[in-house]
Structures are given as structure tokens and as C-alpha cells.
mmCIF file of the N, C-alpha and C atoms, coordinates in Angstrom:
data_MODEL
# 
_entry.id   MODEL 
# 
loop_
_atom_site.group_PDB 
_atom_site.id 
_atom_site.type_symbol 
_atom_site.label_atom_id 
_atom_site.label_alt_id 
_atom_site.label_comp_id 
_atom_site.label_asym_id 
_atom_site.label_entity_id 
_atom_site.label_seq_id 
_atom_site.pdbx_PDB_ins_code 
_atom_site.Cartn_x 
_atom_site.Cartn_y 
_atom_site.Cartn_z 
_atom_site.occupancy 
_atom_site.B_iso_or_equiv 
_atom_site.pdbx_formal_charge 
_atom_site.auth_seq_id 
_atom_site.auth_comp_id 
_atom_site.auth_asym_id 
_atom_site.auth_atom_id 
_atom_site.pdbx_PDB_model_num 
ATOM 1   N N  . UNK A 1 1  ? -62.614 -72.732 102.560 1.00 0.00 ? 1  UNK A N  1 
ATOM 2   C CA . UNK A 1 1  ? -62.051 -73.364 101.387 1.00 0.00 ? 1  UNK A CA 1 
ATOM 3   C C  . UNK A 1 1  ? -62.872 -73.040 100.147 1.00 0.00 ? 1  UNK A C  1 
ATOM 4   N N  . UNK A 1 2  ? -64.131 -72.707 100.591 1.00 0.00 ? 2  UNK A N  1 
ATOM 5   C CA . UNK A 1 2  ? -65.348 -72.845 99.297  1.00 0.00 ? 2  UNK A CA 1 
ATOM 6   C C  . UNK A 1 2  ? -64.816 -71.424 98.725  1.00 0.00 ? 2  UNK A C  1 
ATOM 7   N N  . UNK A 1 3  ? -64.502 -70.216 99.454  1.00 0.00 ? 3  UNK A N  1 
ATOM 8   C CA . UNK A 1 3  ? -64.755 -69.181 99.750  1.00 0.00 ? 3  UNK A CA 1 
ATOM 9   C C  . UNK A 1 3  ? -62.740 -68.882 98.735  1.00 0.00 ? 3  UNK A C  1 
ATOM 10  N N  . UNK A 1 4  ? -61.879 -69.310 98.942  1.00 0.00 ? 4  UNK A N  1 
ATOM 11  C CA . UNK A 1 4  ? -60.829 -69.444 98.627  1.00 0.00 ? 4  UNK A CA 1 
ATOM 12  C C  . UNK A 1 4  ? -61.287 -70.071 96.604  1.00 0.00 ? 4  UNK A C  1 
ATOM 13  N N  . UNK A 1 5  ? -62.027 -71.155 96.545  1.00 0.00 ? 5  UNK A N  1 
ATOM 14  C CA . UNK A 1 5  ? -61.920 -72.013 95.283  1.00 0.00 ? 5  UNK A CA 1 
ATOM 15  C C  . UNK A 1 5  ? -62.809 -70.708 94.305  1.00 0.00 ? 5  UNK A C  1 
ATOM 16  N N  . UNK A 1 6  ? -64.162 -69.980 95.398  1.00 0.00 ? 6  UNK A N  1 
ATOM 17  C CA . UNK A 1 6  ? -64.762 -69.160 94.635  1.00 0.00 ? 6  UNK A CA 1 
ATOM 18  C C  . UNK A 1 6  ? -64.033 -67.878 93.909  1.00 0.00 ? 6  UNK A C  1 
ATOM 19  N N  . UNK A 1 7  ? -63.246 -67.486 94.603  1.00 0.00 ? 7  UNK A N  1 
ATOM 20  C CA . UNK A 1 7  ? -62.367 -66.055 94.452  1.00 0.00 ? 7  UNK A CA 1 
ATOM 21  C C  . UNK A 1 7  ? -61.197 -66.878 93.249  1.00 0.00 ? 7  UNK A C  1 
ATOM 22  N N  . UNK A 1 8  ? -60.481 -67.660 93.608  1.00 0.00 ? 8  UNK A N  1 
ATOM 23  C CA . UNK A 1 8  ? -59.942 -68.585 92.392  1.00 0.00 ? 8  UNK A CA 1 
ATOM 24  C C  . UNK A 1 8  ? -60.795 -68.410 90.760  1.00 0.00 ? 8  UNK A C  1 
ATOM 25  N N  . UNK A 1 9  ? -61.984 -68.858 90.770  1.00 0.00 ? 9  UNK A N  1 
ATOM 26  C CA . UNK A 1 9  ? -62.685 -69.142 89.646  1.00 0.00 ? 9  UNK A CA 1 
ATOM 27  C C  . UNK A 1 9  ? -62.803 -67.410 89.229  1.00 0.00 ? 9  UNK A C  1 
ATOM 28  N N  . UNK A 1 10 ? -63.514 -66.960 89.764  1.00 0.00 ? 10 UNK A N  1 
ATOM 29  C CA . UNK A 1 10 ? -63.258 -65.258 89.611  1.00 0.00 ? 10 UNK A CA 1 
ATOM 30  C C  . UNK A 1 10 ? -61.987 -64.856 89.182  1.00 0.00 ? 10 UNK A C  1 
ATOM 31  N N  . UNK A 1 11 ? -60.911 -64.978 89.835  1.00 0.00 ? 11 UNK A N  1 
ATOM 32  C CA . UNK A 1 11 ? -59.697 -64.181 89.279  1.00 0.00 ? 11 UNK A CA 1 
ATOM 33  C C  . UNK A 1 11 ? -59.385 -65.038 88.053  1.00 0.00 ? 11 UNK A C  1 
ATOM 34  N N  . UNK A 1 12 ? -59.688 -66.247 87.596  1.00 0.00 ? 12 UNK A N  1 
ATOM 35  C CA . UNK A 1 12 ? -59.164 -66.874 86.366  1.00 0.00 ? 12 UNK A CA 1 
ATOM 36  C C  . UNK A 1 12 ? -60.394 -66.450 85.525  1.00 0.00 ? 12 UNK A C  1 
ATOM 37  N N  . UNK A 1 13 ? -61.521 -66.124 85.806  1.00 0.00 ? 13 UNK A N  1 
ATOM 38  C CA . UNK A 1 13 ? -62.286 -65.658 84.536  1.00 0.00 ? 13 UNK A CA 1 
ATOM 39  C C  . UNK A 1 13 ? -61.761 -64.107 84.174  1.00 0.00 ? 13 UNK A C  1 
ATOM 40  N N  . UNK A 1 14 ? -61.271 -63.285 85.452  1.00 0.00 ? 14 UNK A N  1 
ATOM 41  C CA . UNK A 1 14 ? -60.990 -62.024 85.194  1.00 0.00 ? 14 UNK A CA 1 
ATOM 42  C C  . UNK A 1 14 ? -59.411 -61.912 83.882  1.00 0.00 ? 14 UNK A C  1 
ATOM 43  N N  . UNK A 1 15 ? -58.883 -62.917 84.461  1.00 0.00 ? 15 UNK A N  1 
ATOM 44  C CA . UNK A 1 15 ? -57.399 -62.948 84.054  1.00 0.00 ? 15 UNK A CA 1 
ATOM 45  C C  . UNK A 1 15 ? -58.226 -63.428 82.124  1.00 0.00 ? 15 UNK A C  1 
ATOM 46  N N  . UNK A 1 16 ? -59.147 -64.398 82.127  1.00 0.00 ? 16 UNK A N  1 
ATOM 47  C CA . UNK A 1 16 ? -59.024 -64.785 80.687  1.00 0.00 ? 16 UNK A CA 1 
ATOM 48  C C  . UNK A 1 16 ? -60.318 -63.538 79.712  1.00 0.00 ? 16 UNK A C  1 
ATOM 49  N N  . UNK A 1 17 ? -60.652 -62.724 80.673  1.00 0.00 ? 17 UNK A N  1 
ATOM 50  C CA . UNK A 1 17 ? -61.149 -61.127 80.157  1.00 0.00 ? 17 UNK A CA 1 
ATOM 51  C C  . UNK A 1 17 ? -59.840 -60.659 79.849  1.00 0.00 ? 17 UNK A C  1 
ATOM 52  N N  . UNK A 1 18 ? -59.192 -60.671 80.218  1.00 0.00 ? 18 UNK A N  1 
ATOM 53  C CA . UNK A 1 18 ? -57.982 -59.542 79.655  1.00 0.00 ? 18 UNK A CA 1 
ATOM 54  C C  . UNK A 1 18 ? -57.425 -60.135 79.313  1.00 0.00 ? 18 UNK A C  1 
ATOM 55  N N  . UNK A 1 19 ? -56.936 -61.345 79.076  1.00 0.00 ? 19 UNK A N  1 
ATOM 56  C CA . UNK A 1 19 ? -56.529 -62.053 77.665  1.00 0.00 ? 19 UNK A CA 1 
ATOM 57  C C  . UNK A 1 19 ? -56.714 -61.895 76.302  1.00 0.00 ? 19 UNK A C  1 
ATOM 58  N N  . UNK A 1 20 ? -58.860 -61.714 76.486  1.00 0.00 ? 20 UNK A N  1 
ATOM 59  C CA . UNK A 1 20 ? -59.194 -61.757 75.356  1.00 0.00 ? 20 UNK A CA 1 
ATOM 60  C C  . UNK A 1 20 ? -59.004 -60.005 74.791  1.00 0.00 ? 20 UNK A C  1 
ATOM 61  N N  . UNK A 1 21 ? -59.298 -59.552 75.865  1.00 0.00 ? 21 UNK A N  1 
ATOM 62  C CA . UNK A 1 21 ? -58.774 -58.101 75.095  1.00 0.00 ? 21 UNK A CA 1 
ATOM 63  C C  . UNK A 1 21 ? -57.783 -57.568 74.524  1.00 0.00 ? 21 UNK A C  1 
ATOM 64  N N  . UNK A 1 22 ? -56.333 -58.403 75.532  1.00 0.00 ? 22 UNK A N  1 
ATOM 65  C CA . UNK A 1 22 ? -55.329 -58.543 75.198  1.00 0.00 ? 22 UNK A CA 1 
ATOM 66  C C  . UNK A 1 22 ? -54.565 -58.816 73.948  1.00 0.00 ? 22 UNK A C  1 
ATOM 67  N N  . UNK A 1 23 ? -55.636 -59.940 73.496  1.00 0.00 ? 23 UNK A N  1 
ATOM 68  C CA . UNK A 1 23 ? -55.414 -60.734 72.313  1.00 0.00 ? 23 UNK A CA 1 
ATOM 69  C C  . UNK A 1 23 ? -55.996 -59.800 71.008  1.00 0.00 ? 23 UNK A C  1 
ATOM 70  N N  . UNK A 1 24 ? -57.072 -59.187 71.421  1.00 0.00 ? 24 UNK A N  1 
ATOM 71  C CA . UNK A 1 24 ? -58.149 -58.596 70.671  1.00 0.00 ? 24 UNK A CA 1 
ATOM 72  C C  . UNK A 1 24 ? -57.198 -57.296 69.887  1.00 0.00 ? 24 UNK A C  1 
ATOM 73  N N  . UNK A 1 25 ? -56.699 -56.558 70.968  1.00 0.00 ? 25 UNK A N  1 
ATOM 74  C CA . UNK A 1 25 ? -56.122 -55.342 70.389  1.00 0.00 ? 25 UNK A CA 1 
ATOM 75  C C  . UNK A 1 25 ? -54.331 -55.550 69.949  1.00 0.00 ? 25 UNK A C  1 
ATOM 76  N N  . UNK A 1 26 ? -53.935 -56.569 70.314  1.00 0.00 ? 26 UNK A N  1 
ATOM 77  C CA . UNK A 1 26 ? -52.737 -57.503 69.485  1.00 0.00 ? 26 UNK A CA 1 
ATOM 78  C C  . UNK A 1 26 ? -53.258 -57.887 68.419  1.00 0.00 ? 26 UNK A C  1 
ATOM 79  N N  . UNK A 1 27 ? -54.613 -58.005 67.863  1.00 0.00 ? 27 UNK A N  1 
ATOM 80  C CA . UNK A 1 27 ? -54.989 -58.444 66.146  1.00 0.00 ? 27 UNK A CA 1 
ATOM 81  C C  . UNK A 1 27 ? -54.984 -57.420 66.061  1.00 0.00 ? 27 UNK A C  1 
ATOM 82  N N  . UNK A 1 28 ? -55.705 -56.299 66.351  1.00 0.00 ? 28 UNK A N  1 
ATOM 83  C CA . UNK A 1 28 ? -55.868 -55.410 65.726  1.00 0.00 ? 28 UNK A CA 1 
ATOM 84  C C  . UNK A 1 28 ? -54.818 -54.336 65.414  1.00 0.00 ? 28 UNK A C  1 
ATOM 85  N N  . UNK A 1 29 ? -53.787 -54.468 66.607  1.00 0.00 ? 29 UNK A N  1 
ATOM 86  C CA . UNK A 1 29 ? -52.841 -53.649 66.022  1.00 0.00 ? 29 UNK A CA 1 
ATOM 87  C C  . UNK A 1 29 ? -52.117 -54.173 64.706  1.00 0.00 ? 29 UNK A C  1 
ATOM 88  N N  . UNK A 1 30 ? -51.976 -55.689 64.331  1.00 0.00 ? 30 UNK A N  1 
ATOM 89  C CA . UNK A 1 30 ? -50.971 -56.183 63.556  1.00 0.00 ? 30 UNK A CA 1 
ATOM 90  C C  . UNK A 1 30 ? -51.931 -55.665 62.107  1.00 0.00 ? 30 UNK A C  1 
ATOM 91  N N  . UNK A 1 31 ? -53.437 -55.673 62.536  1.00 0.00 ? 31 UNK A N  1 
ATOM 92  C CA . UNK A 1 31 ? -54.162 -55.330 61.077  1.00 0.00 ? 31 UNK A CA 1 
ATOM 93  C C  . UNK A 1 31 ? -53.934 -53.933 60.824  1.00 0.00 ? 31 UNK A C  1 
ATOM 94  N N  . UNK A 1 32 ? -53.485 -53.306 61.471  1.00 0.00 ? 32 UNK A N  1 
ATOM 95  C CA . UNK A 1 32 ? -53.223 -51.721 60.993  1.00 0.00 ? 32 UNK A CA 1 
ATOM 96  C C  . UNK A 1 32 ? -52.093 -51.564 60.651  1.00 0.00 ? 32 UNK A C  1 
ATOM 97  N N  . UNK A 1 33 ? -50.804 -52.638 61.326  1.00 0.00 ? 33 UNK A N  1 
ATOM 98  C CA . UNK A 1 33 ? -49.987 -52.632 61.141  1.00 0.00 ? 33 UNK A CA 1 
ATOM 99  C C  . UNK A 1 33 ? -49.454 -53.295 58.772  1.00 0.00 ? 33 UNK A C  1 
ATOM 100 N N  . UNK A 1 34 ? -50.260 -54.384 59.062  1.00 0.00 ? 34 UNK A N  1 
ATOM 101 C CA . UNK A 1 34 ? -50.292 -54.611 58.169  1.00 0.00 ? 34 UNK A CA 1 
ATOM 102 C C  . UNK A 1 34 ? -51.040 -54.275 56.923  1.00 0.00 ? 34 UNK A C  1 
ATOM 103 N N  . UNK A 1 35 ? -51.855 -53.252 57.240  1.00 0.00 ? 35 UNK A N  1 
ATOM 104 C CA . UNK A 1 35 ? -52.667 -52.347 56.285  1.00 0.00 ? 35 UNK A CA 1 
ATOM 105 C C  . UNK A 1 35 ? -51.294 -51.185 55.938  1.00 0.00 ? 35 UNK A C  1 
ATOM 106 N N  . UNK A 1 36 ? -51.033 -50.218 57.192  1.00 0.00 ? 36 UNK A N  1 
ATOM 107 C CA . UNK A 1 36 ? -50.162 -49.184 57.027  1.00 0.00 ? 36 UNK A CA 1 
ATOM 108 C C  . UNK A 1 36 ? -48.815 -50.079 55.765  1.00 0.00 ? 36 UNK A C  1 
ATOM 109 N N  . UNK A 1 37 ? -48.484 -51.197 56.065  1.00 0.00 ? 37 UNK A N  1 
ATOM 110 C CA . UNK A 1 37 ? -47.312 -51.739 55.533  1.00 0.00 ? 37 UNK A CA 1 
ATOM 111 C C  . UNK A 1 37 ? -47.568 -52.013 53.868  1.00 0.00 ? 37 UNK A C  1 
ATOM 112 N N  . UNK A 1 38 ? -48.980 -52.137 53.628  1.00 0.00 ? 38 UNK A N  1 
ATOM 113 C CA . UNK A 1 38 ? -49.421 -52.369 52.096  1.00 0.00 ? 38 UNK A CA 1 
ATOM 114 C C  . UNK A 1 38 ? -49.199 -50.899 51.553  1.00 0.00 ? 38 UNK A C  1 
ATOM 115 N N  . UNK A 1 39 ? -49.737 -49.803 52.426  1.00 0.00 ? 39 UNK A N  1 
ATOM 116 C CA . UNK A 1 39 ? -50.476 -48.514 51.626  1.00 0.00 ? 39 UNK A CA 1 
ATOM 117 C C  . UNK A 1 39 ? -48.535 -48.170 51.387  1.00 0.00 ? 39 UNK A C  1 
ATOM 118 N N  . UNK A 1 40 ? -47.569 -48.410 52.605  1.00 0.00 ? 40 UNK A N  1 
ATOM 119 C CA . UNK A 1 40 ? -46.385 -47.945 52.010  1.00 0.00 ? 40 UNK A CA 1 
ATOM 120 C C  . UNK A 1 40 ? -45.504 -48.793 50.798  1.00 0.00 ? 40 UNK A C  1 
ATOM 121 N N  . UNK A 1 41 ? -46.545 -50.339 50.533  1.00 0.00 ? 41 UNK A N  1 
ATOM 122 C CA . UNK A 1 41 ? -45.448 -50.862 49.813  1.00 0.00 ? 41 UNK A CA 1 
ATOM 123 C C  . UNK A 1 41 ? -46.125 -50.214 48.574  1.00 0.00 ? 41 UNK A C  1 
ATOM 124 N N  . UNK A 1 42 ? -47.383 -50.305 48.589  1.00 0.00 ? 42 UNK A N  1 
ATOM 125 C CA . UNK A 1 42 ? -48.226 -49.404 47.385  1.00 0.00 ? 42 UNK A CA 1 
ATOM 126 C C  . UNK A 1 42 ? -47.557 -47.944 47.047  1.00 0.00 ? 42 UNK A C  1 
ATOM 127 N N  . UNK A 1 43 ? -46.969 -47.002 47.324  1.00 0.00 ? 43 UNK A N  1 
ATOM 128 C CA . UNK A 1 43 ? -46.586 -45.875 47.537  1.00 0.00 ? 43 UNK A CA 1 
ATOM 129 C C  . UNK A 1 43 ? -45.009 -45.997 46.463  1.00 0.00 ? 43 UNK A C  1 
ATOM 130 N N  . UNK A 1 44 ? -44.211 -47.128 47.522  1.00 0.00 ? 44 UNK A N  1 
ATOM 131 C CA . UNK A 1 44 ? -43.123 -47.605 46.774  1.00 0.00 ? 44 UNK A CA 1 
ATOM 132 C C  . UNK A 1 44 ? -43.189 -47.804 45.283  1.00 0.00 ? 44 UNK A C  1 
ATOM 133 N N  . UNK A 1 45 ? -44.286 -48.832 45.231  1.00 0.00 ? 45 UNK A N  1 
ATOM 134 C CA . UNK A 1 45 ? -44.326 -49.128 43.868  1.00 0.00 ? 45 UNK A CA 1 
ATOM 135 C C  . UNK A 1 45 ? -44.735 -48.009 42.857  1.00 0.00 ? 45 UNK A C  1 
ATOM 136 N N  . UNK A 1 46 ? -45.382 -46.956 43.071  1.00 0.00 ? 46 UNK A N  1 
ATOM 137 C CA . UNK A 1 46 ? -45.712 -46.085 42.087  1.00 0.00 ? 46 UNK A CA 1 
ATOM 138 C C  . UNK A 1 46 ? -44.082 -45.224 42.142  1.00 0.00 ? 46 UNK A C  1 
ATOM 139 N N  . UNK A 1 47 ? -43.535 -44.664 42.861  1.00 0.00 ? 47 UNK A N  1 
ATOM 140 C CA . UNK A 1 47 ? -42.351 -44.198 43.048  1.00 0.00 ? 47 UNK A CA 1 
ATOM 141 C C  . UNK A 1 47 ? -41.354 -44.845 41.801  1.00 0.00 ? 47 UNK A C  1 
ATOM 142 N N  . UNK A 1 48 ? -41.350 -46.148 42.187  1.00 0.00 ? 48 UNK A N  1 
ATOM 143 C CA . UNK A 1 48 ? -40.155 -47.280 41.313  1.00 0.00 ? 48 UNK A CA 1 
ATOM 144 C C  . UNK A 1 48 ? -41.279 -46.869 39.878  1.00 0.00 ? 48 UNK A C  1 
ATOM 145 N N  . UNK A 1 49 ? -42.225 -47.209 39.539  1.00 0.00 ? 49 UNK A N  1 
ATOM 146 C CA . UNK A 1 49 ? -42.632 -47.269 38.435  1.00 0.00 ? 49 UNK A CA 1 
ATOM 147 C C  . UNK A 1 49 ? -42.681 -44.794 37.404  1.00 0.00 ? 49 UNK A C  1 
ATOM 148 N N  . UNK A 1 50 ? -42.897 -44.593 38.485  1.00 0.00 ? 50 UNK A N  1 
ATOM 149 C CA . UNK A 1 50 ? -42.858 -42.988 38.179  1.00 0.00 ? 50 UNK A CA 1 
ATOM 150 C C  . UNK A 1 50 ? -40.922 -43.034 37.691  1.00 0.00 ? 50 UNK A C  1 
ATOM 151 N N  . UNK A 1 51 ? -40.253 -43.434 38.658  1.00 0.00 ? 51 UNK A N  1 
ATOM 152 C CA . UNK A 1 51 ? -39.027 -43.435 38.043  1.00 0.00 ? 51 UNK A CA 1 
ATOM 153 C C  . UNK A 1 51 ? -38.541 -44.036 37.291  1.00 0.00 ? 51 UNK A C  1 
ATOM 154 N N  . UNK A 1 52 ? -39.124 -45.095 37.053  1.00 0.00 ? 52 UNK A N  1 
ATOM 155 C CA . UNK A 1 52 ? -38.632 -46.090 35.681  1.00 0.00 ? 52 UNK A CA 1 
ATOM 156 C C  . UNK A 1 52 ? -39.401 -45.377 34.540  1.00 0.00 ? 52 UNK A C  1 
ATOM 157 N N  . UNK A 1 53 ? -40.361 -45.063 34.415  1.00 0.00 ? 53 UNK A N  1 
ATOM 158 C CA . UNK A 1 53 ? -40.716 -43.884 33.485  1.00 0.00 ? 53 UNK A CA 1 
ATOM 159 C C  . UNK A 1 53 ? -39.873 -42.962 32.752  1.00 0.00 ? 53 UNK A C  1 
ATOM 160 N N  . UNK A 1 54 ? -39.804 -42.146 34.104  1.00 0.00 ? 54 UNK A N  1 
ATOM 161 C CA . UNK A 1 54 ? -38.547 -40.680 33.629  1.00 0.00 ? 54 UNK A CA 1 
ATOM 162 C C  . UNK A 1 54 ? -37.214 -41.609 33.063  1.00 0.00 ? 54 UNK A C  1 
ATOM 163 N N  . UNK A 1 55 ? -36.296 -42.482 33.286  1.00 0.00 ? 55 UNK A N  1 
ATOM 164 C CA . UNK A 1 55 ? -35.376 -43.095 33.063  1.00 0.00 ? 55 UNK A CA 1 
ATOM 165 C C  . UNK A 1 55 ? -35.804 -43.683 31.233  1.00 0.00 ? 55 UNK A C  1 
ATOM 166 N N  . UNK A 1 56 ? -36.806 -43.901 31.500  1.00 0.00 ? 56 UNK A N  1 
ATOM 167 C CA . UNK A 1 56 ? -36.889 -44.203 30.367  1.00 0.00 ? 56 UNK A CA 1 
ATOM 168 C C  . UNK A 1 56 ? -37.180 -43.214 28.936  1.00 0.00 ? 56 UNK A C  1 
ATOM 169 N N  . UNK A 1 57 ? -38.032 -42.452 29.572  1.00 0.00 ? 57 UNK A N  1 
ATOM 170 C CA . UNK A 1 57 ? -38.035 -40.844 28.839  1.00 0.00 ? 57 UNK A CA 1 
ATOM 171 C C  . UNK A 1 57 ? -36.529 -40.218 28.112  1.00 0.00 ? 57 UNK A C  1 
ATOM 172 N N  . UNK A 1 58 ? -35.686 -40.085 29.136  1.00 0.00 ? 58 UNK A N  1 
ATOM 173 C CA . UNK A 1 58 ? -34.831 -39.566 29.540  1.00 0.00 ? 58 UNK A CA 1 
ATOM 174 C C  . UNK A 1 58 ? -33.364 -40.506 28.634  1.00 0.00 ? 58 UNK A C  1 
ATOM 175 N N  . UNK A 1 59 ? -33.764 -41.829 28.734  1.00 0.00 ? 59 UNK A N  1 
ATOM 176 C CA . UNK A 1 59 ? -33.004 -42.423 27.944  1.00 0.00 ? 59 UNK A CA 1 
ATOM 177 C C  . UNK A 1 59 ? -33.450 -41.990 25.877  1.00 0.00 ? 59 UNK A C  1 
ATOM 178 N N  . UNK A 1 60 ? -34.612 -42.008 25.901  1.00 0.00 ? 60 UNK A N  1 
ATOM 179 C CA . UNK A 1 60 ? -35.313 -41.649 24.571  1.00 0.00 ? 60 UNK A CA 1 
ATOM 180 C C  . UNK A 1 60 ? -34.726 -39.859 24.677  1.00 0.00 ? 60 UNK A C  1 
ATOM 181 N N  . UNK A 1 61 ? -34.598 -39.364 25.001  1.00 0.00 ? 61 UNK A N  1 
ATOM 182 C CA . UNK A 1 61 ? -34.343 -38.110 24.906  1.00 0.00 ? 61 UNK A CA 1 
ATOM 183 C C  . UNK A 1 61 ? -32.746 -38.003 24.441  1.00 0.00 ? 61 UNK A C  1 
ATOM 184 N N  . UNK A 1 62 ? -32.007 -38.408 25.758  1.00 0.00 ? 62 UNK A N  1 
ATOM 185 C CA . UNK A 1 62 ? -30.233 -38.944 24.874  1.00 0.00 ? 62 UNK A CA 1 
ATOM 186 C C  . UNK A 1 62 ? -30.241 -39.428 24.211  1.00 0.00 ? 62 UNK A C  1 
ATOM 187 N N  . UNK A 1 63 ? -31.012 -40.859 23.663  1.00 0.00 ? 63 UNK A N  1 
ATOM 188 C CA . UNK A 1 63 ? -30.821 -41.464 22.584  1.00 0.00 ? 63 UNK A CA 1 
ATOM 189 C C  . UNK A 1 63 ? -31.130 -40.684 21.190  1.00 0.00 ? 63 UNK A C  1 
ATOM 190 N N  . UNK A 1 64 ? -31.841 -39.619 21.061  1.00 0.00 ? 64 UNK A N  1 
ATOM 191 C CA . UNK A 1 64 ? -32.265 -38.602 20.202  1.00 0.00 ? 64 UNK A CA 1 
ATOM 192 C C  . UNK A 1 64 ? -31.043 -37.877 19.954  1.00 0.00 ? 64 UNK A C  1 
ATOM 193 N N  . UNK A 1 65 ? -30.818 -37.402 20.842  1.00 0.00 ? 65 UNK A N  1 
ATOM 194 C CA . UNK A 1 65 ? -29.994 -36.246 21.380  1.00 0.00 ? 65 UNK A CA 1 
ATOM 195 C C  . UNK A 1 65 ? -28.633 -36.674 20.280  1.00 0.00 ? 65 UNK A C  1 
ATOM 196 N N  . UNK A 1 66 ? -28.393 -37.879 20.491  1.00 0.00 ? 66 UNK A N  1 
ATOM 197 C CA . UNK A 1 66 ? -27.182 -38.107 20.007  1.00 0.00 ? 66 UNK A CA 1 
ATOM 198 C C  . UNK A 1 66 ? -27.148 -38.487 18.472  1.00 0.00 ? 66 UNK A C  1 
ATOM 199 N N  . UNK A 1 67 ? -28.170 -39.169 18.399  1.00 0.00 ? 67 UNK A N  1 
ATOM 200 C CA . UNK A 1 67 ? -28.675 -39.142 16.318  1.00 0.00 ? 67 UNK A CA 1 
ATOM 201 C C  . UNK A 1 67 ? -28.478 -37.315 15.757  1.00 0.00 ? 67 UNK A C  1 
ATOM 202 N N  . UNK A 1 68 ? -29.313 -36.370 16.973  1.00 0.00 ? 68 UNK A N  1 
ATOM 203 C CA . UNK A 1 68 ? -29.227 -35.286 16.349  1.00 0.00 ? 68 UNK A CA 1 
ATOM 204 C C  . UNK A 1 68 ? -27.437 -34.340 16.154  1.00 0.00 ? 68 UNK A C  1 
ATOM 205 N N  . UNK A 1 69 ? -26.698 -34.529 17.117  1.00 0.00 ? 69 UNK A N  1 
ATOM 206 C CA . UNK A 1 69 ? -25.276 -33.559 17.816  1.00 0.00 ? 69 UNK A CA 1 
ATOM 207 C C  . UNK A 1 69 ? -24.473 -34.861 17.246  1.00 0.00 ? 69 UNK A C  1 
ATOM 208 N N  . UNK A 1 70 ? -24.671 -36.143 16.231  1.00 0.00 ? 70 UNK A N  1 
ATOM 209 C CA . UNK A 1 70 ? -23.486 -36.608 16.054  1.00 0.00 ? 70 UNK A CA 1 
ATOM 210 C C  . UNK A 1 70 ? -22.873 -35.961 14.664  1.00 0.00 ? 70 UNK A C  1 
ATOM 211 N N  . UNK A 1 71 ? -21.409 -35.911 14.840  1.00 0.00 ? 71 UNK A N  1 
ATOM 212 C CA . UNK A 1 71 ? -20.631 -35.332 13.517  1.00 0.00 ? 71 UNK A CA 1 
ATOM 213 C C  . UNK A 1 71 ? -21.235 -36.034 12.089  1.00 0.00 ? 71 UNK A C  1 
ATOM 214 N N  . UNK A 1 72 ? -21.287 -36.125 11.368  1.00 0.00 ? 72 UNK A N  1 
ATOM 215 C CA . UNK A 1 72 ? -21.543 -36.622 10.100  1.00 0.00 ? 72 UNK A CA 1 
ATOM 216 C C  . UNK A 1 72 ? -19.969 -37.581 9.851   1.00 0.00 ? 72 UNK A C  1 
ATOM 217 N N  . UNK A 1 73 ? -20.143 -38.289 9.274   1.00 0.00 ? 73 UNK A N  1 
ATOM 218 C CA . UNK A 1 73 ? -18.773 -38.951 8.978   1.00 0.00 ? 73 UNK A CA 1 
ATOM 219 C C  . UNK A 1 73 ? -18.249 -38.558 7.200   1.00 0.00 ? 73 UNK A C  1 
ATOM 220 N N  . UNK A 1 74 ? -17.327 -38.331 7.202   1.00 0.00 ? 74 UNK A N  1 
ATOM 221 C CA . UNK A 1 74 ? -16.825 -37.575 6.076   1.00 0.00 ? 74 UNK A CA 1 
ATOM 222 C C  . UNK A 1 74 ? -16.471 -38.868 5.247   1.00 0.00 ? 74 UNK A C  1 
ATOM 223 N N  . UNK A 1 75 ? -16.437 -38.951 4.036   1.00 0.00 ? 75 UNK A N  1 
ATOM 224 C CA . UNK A 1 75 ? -16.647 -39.784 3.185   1.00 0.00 ? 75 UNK A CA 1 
ATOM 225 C C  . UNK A 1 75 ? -15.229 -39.165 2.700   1.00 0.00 ? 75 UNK A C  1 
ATOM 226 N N  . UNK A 1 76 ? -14.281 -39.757 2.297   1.00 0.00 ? 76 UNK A N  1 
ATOM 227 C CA . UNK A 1 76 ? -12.722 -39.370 1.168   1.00 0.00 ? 76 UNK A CA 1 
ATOM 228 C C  . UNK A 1 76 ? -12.934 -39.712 0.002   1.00 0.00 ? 76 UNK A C  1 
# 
């Protein structure tokens, strides 16, 4: 019985070793996970801001464009 309770205590310390490792590399994946997820929202944001740029360029450029190519209005 002693011999049964001893092997018991053993396999539940073994089982809460690989828990903790278990647990260990489940943080650590979510921290890479959630690192990788910043560097792409970081990435995004220069993208949205690089294109709100050109859009805006681009609007100043037509908006030119059209002061310069409009007809003159003829006066009677």
C-alpha cells in the first residue's frame, strides 16, 4: 500500500512538472504571439498613415490641377 501511495505522490509531482512547463511555454507562446500581433498592427499603421499622405498629396495636386486647366469665365 506504502509502495502504491509512494508511486502516486511521484506520478502527481511528475504530472505537475509538465504542467508547469506546459503552462510555461503556453505564456510564452501567447508573448510572441502578442509581440508578432503589435509589430503587425505597427506595420498597419504606418501603411494607413503612408497612404493617407499620398491621398492627401494627391488631393493638393487635383485641387491645383483644376485652379490651373479651369476655362476662364467670359464676362458679356
Amino acid at each position: 500500500m506504502e509502495a502504491m501511495v509512494s508511486r502516486m505522490a511521484e506520478d502527481q509531482q511528475h504530472l505537475e512538472k509538465v504542467m508547469k512547463k506546459f503552462l510555461s511555454a503556453a505564456t510564452e507562446d501567447r508573448e510572441t504571439f502578442q509581440k508578432a500581433m503589435t509589430t503587425e498592427e505597427e506595420q498597419i499603421d504606418k501603411v494607413a498613415q503612408t497612404q493617407d499622405a499620398a491621398i492627401g498629396k494627391l488631393t493638393n495636386v487635383l485641387g491645383q490641377q483644376r485652379g490651373h486647366t479651369a476655362l476662364p469665365s467670359v464676362v458679356l
